[in-house]
N, C-alpha and C positions, 0 to 999 in steps of 0.2 A: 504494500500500500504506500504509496506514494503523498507524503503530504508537505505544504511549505506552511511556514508559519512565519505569523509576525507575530514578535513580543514587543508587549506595550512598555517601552521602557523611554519615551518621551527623551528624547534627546541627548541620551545618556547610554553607557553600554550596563547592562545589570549582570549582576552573577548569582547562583544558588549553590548551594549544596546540592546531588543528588547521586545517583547510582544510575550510572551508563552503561552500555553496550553500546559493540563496534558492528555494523551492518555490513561494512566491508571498509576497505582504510582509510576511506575518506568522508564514511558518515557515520554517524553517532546517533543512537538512539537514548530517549533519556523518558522513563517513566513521571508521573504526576497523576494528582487526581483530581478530580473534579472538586470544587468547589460547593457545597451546599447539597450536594445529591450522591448520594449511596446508590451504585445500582448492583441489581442480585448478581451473583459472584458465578465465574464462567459455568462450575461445576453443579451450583447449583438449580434444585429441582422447586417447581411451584407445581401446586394438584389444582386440576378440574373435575368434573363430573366423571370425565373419559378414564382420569387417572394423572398420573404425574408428566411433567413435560418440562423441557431443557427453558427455564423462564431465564437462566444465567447466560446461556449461550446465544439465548434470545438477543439479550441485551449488550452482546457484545458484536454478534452481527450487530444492533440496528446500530451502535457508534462506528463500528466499522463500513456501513454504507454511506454515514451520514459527514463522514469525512473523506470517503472517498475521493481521489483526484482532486479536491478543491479547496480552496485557500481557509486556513484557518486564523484566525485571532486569538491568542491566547495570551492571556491575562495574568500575571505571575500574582500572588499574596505572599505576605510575609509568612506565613505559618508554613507546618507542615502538618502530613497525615500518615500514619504507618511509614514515617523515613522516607516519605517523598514528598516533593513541593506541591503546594495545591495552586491550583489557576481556575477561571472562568474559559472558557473556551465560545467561541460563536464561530459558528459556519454560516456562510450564505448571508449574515444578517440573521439567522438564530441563534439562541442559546442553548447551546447540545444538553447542558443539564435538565434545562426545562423542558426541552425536546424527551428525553428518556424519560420522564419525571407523564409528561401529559400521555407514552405511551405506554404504562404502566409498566416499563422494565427497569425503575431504578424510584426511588423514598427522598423527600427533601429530607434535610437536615437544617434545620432552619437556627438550629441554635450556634452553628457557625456563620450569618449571615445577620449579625445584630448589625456592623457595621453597614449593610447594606438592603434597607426595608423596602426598598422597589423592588430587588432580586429575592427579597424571602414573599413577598405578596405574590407576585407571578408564580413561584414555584409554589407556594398553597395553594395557590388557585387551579394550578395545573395538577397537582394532588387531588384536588376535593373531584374535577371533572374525569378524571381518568378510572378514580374509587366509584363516582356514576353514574360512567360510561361503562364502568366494567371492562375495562381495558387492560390487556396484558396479562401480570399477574393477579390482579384484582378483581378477575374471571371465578377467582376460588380460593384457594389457603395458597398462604405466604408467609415466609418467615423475615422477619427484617435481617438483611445481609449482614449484620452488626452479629444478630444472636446466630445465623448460619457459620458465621465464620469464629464463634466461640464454638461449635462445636452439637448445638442444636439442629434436631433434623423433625422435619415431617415424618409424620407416619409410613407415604408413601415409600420414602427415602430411606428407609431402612432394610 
């Protein structure tokens, strides 16, 4: 996947902390996470009526489409999360959190978004529609990525 990015570093060069990888010698791949939005983790499973179904894999295709080939923006914060830098990211003129967040394959976290109450209103609001559209995972049982990744499972999942 091919992707260019601008960091919003306003007239200045920025630097972070993080953990890279080499793509091959001349590019560098460098993890980060989303900003205000957990989404379900690759491996894990969300249940519907049918039964269980890949809601994690889901959610990594739809960031993996939604950045395909096209320019991204991405936003560095000072913080970090599990040892890597967190940023806001927009494609296209959207905001990929809020995009994952309205198609029910990723959870605001709104308590990292004090500093930013227009980005935590959108992403409720993109919560509350997606929980009554029934969209994604919100089709059926779901664990929040937080407790899957302590180690909590669905029944299905077992």
């Amino acid at each position: 996947m091919a992707l260019s990015c601008a960091v919003a570093a306003r007239g200045s060069s920025q630097s972070f902390d993080a953990k890279a990888r080499a793509l091959d010698g001349d590019t560098v791949s460098v993890d980060f996470r989303l900003l205000g939005a957990d989404a379900f983790e690759r491996r894990q499973l969300c249940q519907k009526a049918s039964g269980c179904w890949k809601c994690g894999k889901a959610a990594q295709d739809f960031a993996a489409k939604a950045l395909r080939s096209r320019s991204a923006t991405i936003s560095l914060r000072p913080s970090s999360s599990y040892g890597r830098p967190v940023a806001t990211v927009v494609v296209d003129g959207a905001d990929l959190g809020e995009r994952m967040i309205r198609a029910g394959l990723a959870i605001p976290e709104l308590q990292y978004l004090r500093d930013d109450p227009a980005r935590a209103r959108r992403y409720a609001s993109a919560f509350a529609q997606a929980k009554a559209g029934r969209a994604g995972a919100f089709a059926g049982s779901w664990l929040e990525p937080s407790r899957w990744r302590h180690g909590q499972r669905l029944t299905c999942e077992r």
